[in-house]
C-alpha positions in Angstrom: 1.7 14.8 -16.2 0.5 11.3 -14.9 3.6 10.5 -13.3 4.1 14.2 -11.9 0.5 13.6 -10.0 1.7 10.0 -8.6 5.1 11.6 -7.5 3.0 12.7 -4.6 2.7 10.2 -3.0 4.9 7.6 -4.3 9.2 8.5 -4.4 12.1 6.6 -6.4 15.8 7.8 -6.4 16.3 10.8 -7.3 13.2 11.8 -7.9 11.7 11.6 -4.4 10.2 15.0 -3.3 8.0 15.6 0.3 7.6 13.3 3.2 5.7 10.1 3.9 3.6 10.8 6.9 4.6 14.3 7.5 4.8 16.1 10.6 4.0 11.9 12.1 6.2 9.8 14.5 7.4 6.4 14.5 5.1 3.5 15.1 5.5 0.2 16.7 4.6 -3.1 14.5 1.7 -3.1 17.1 0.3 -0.1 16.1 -2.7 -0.8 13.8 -1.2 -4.0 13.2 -3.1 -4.6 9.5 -1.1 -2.2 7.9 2.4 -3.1 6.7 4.7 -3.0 3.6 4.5 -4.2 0.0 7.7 -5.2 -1.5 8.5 -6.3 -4.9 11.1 -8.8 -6.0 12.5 -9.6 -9.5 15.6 -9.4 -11.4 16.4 -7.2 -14.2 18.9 -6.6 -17.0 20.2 -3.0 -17.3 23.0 -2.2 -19.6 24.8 -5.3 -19.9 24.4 -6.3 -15.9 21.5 -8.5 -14.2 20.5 -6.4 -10.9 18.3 -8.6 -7.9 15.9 -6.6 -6.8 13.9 -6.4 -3.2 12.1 -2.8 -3.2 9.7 -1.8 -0.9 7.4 -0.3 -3.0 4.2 0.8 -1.3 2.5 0.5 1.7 -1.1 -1.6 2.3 -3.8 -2.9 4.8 -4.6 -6.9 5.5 -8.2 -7.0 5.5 -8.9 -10.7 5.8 -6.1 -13.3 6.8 -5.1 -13.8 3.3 -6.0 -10.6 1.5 -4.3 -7.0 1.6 -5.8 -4.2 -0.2 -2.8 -1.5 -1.8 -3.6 1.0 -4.8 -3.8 -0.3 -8.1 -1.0 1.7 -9.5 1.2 0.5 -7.1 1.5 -3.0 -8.9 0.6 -1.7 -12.3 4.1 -3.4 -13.9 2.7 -2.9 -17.2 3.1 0.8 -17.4 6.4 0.7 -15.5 7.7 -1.5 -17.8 6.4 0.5 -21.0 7.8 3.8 -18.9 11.5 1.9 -18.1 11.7 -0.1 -21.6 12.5 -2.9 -19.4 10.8 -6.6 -18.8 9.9 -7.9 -15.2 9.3 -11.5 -14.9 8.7 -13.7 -12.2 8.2 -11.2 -9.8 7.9 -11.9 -6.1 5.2 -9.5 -4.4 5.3 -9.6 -0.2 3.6 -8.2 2.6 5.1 -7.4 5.5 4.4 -5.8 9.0 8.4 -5.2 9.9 8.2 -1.3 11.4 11.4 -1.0 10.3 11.5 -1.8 6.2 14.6 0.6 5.6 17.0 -2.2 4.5 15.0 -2.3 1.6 14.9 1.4 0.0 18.9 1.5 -0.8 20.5 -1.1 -2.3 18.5 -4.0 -3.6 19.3 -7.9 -3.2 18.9 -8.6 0.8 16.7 -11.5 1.7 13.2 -11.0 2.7 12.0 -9.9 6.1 11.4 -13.4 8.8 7.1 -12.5 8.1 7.1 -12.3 4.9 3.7 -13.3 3.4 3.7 -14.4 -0.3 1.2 -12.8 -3.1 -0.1 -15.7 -5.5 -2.4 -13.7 -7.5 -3.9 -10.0 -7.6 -7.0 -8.2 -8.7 -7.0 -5.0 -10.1 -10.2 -2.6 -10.7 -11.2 -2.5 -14.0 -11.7 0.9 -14.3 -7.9 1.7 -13.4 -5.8 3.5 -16.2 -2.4 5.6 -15.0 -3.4 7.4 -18.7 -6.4 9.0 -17.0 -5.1 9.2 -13.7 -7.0 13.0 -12.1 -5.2 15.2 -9.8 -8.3 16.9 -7.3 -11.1 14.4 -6.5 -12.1 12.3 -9.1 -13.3 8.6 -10.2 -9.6 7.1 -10.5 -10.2 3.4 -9.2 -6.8 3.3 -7.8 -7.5 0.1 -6.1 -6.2 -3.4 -6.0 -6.2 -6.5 -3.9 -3.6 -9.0 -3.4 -4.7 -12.4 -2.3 -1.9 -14.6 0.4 -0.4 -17.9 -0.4 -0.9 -18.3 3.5 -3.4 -16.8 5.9 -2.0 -14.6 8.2 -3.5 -15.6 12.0 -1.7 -13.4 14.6 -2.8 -10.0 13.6 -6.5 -8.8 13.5 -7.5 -7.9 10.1 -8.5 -4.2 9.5 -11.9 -3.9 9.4 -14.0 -2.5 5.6 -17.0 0.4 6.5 -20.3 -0.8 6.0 -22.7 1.1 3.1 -24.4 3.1 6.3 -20.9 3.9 7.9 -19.6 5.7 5.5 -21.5 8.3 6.5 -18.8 9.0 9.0 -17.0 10.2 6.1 -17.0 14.0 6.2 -15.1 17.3 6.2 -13.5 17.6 9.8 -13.4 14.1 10.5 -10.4 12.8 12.7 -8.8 9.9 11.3 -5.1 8.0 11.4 -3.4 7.4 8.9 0.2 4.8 8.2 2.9 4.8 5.6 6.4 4.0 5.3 7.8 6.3 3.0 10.0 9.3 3.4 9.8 11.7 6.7 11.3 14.9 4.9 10.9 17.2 2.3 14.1 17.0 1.0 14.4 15.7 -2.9 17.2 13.2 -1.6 15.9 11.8 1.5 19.0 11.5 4.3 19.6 7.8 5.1 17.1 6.6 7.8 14.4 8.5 7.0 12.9 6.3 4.5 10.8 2.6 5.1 10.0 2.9 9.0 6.7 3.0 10.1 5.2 6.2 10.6 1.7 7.2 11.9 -0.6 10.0 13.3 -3.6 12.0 13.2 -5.0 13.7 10.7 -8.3 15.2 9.1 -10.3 15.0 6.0 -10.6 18.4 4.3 -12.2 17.8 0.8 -15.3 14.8 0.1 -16.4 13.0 -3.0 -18.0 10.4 -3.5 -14.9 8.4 -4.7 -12.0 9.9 -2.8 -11.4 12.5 0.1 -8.4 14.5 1.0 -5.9 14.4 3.9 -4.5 17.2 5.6 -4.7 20.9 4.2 -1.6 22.7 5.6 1.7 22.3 5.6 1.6 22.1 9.5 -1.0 19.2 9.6 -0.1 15.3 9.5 -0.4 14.5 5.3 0.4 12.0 2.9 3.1 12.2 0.4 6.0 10.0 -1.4 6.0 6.5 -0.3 2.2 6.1 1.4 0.5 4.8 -1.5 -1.9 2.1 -0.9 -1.7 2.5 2.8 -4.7 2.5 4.9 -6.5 5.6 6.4 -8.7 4.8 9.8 -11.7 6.5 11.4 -12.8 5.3 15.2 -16.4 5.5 14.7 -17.0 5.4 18.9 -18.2 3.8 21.6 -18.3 0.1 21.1 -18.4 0.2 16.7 -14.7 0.2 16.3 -12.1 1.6 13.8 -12.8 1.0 9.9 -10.2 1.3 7.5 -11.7 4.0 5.0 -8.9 5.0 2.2 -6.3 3.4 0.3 -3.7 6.0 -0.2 -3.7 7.3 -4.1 -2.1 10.3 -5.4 -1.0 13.9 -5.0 -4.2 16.3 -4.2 -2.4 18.9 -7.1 1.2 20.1 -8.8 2.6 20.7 -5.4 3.2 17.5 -5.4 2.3 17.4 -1.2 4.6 20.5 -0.5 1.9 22.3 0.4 -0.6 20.3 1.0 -2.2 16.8 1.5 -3.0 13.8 -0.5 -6.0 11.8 -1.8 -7.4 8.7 -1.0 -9.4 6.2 -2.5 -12.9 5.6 -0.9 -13.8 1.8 0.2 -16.9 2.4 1.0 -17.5 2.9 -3.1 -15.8 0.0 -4.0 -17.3 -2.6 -1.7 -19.4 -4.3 -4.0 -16.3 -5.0 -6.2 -13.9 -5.9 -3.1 -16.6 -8.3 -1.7 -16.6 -10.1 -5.3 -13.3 -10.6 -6.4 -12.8 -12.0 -3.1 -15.9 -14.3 -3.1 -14.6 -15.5 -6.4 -11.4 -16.8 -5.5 -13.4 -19.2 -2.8 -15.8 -20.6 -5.3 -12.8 -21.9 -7.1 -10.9 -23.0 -4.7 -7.9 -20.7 -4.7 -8.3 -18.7 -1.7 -6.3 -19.7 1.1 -8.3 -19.0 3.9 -12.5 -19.0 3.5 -13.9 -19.0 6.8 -15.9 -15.9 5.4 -15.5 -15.8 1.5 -16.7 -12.3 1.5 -15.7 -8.8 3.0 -14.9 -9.9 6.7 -17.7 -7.9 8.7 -17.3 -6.3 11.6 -17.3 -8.1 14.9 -16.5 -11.4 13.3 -12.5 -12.0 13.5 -13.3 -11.4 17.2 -15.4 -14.7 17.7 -14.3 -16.6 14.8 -10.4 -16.1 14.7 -7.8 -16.9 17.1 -5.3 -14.1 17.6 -2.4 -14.0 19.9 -2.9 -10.4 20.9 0.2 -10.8 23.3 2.8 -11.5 20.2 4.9 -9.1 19.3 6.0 -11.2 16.4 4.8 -11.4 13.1 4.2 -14.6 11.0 3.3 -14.7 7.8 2.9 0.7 -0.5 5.5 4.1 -1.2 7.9 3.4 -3.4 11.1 3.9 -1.5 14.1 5.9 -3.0 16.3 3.7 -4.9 20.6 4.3 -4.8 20.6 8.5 -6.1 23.8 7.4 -7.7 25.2 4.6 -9.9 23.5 2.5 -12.6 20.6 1.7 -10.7 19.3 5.5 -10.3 16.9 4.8 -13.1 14.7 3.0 -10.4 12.9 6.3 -10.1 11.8 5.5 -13.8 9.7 2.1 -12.0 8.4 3.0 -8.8 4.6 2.3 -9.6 3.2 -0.8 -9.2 -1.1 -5.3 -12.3 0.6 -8.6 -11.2 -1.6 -11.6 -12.8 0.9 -13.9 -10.6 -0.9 -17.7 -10.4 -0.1 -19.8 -7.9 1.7 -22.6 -9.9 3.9 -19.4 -11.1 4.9 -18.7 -8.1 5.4 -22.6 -7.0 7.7 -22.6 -9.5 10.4 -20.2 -8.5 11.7 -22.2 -5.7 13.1 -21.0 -2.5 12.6 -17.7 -2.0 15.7 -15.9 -0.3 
């Protein structure tokens, strides 16, 4: 039943169902240029044979320069690894803002993209559990933060609603929304129509107070397979800017996004714990970047970060479908994501390829 809701939004081999941003189009790395990738690195043994995995797994939103907020589920490795029977160690998690991620939904083992941007440790909410995972709006805490071995300085950060902003937060609102899963329906997605950027415009049809809905019909711009953790945005006008206001979470119900949209995490209702968990990682030193140790507000990256607005280069999810056939079609047994990695963990794998 738990996996059945996720399926909506998150795809692996041959298991995949709907779309990623369907009825979207392709978007430039420049287009909202916080949201990106989460890939996941590691190697496995499967009957008899070691298998080196690089999967994109999800997609996610930098919010400072060296934290990106994704769903929890999408890097809770425990219950994949209690759902597959198999042991992941010394896994790599990256972010990346590469439109095109494709090269990493077939077959695994290519090296990383150039921008690659290193996870050294990750923070999950508390209140996260797959087993009681809700379909409809509910109180799921599908949310998780990864924090950057390096700051990332030539993209501005997305920017997290205030208490009082989230007011903007209403049925009928217009907001965009990023992913880089699937583009079809079909249960086998056709090659190149998985891991490219897609965007567009959407609106919320259902409120709580812990998650809203995307996208009613089957004609409107939705969330399925592939958008978890990515970001939703609302412009809130005039001079205030765009806010990113969802982390994508899980099918709305047992049509699995056929028919119609998917949920979203509120940030606004977790802010209190986002604002912590990052404040505690600069009052022990681990952060990588704490110019602000809290939530980044809005207006600051503007005066207190140097962007190069004119680069087109980066410098540092969605599970993808896995290979439908051969030994490695049980990847659509793994494709959810808590990663306690440390930092002298991940010091200690050596070069990354």
């Amino acid at each position: 039943m738990k996996t059945a809701i996720l399926t909506g939004l998150l795809m692996g081999g041959t298991a995949a169902a709907n779309g990623d941003i369907i009825n979207g189009e392709s978007a430039a790395s420049t287009y909202y240029p916080s949201a990106g990738g989460m890939l996941a690195g590691t190697t496995v043994e499967f009957q008899g044979s070691s298998f080196e995995l690089k999967m994109l797994m999800c997609s996610a939103t930098l919010i400072a320069p060296d934290v990106v907020m994704i769903a929890a589920h999408c890097i809770d490795f425990d219950y994949l690894e209690d759902m597959a029977g198999i042991q992941f160690d010394d896994v790599d998690i990256v972010f990346s803002r590469e439109a095109d991620l494709s090269r990493f939904s077939g077959m695994p083992g290519q090296s990383w993209p150039t921008d690659a941007a290193f996870a050294w440790d990750s923070a999950t909410h508390p209140g996260w559990s797959m087993d009681q995972l809700q379909m409809g709006l509910a109180e799921n805490d599908d949310i998780a933060l990864l924090f950057l071995d390096e700051p990332i300085f030539d993209v501005e950060p997305a920017v997290l609603p205030t208490a009082a902003e989230a007011n903007a937060i209403v049925e009928g609102a217009v907001v965009d929304i990023v992913g880089w899963g699937q583009q079809t329906s079909d249960q086998t997605p056709p090659s190149g129509t998985v891991g490219i950027k897609i965007a567009g415009q959407s609106e919320i049809v259902e409120v709580s107070p812990y998650e809203f809905k995307v996208g009613e019909l089957q004609g409107d711009v939705r969330k399925c397979h592939g958008d978890s953790g990515g970001p939703t945005y609302i412009d809130l006008g005039g001079d205030n800017g765009t806010r990113v206001i969802g982390v994508t979470s899980h099918a709305y119900d047992m049509t699995d996004c056929r028919e119609t949209g998917g949920v979203d995490t509120r940030v606004d209702f977790y802010l209190d714990w986002i604002d912590a968990e990052m404040r505690a990682r600069c009052e022990d030193g681990t952060r990588s970047w704490c110019e602000t140790d809290g939530i980044v507000p809005p207006g600051f990256t503007e005066d207190a970060l140097a962007f190069d607005e004119d680069d087109d280069e980066i410098s540092g999810c969605s599970c993808t479908a896995a290979p439908s056939t051969g030994t490695l079609g049980w990847w659509a047994m793994i494709c959810l994501g808590a990663v306690g990695l440390s930092r002298r963990k991940a010091s200690s794998q050596g070069p990354r390829d």
